[in-house]
N, C-alpha and C positions, 0 to 999 in steps of 0.2 A: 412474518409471524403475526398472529390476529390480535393474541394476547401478549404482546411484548416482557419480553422479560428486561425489567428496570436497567439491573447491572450487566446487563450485555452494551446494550446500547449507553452507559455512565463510561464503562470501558472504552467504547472504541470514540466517545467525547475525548477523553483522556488523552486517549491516540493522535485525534485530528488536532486538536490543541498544542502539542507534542512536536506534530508534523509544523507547525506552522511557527512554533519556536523555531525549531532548526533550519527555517526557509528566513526566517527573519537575519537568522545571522550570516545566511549565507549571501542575503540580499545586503547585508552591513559589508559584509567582508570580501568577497569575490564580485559581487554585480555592478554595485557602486561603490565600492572603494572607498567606502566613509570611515571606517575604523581597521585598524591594520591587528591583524591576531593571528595567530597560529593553531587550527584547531587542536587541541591535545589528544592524546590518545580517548580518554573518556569519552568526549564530546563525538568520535568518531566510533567508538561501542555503541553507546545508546544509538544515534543516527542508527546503525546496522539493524540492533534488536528492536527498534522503535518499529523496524518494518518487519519483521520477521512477526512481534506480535501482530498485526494489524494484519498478517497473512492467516496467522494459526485463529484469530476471533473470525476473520471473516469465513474461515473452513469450518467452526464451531458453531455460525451462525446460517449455515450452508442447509445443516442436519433437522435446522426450526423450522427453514421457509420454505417456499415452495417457487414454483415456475423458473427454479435456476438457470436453461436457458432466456428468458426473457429479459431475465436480471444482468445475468453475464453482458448479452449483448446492448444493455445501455449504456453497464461502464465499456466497455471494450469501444463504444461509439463515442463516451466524452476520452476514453485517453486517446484518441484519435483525433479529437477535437485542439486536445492538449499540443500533440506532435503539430498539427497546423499551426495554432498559434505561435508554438516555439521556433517551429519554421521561418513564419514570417519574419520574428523579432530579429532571426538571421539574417534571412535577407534583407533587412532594412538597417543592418549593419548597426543594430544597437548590440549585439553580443557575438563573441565570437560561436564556432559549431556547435561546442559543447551544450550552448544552451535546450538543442534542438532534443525534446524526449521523444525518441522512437519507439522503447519498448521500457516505460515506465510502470507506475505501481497501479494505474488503473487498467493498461493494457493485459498486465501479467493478472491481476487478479479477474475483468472479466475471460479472461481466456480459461483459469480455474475451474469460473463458477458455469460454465460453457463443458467443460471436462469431466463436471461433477454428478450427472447422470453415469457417466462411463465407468465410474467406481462406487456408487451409489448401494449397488448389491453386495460390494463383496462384504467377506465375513471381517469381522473385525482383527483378526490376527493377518490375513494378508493386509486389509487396510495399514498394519502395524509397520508390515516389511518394508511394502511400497515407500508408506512415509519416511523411513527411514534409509532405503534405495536410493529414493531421488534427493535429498537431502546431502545423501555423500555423494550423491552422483555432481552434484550441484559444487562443493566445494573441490571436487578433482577438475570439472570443466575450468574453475576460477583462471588453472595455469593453462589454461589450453587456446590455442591460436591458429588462424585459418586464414585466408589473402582472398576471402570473399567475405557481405556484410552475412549471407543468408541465414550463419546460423546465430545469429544473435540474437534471438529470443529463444533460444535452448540457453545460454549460455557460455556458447563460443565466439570471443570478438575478434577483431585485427587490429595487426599494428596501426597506431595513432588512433584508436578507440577510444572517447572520452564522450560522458555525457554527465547530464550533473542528477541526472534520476533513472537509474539502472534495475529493475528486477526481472531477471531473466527466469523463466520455467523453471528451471532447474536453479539450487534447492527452492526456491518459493512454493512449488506444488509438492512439497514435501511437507514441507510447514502447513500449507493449505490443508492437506490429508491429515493432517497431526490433530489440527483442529476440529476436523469434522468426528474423530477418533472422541476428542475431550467431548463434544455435544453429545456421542451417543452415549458415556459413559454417565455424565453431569447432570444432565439434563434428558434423559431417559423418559422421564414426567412431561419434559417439558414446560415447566412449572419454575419461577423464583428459586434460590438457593437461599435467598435472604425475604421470605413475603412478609416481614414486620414491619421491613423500610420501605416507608412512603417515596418513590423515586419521581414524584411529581414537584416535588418542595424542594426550596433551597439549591445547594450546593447539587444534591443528586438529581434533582430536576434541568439544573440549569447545562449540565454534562449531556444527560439523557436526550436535550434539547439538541447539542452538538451533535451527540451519536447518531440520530435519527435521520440529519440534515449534514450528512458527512459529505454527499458525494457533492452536492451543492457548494457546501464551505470549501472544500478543495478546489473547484474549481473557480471560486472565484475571491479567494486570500491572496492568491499571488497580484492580480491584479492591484486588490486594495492596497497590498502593502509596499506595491512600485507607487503607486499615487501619493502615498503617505509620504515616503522618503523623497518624494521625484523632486521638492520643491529644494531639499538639501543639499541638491547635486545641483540642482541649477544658479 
């Protein structure tokens, strides 16, 4: 997007901010075992919805920008980066399997924004169905089980399947279609929904700072926040 629109990019700050709450506690509570909790149902909703939005903005933000191939394949090349790293930390016998992200939220969503030429044309009411297709197609796969890994970036795992960052295709490119839906209805202009707020200042600047610099901040929060903690454990 050339001319950025403020509270797109304030949102998906919100988001990665969000994201990095609920990695903190998971790094308190499961990684290193500094605090003993049980996460409650809540805390288990938001996590859910916290990525389901960060799917429907990044579909909403699909319908602004351009060269969606090019974009797709650099995230699709850092959650690829991601799964290495997570790999290793396996093999080096600092976490058990689970750690290892295969087919996590940068994977599924460049693979999306990779897809999003392929739906690009259509009219908005099939766009509607689709969205809403793969979406429940997504929550039938949930109970669905297969004794190979292949399809688990649709959605279908195997027994002893665990990883601690899961978005499979399905519903995700639902959600993703949902949002490219709100951009064309929203933002049709393409223009501000709010152009009186200065999104450079304060509080909306300092977000818009985050949204901008998301794929970066994701990749490198988890690192910082094992460093921060790592002195606790030792």
């Amino acid at each position: 997007m050339k001319n950025r629109i403020w509270e797109l990019d304030a949102f998906r700050g919100v988001c990665i901010l969000g994201m990095i709450a609920v990695h903190l506690v998971y790094d308190l509570v499961d990684l290193f075992h500094l605090v003993r909790w049980t996460y409650p149902p809540a805390f288990l909703l938001v996590q859910s919805a916290g990525g389901a939005l960060f799917l429907l903005l990044s579909g909403l933000c699909a319908t602004l920008g351009s060269h969606p191939v090019r974009r797709g394949l650099t995230v699709f090349a850092a959650g690829l980066v991601v799964t290495a790293v997570t790999g290793g930390m396996y093999l080096l016998r600092l976490s058990d399997a689970s750690i290892v992200i295969g087919f996590g939220v940068l994977h599924c969503l460049g693979l999306c924004m990779l897809l999003w030429p392929v739906f690009r044309r259509c009219p908005n009411l099939l766009l509607a169905l689709l969205a809403a297709g793969f979406i429940v197609l997504g929550w039938y796969l949930r109970g669905v089980r297969a004794d190979f890994p292949w399809l688990v970036p649709l959605g279908v795992t195997y027994p002893g399947f665990a990883t601690v960052d899961y978005f499979p295709l399905f519903p995700n490119l639902g959600y993703f279609l949902a949002g490219s839906l709100l951009g064309r209805t929203l933002y049709r202009e393409k223009t501000s929904l709010f152009p009186k707020i200065d999104g450079n200042r304060g509080l909306a600047g300092a977000l818009c700072w985050c949204g901008r610099n998301s794929l970066l901040i994701y990749l490198l929060h988890q690192p910082v926040l094992c460093l921060l903690l790592l002195p606790a454990v030792l």
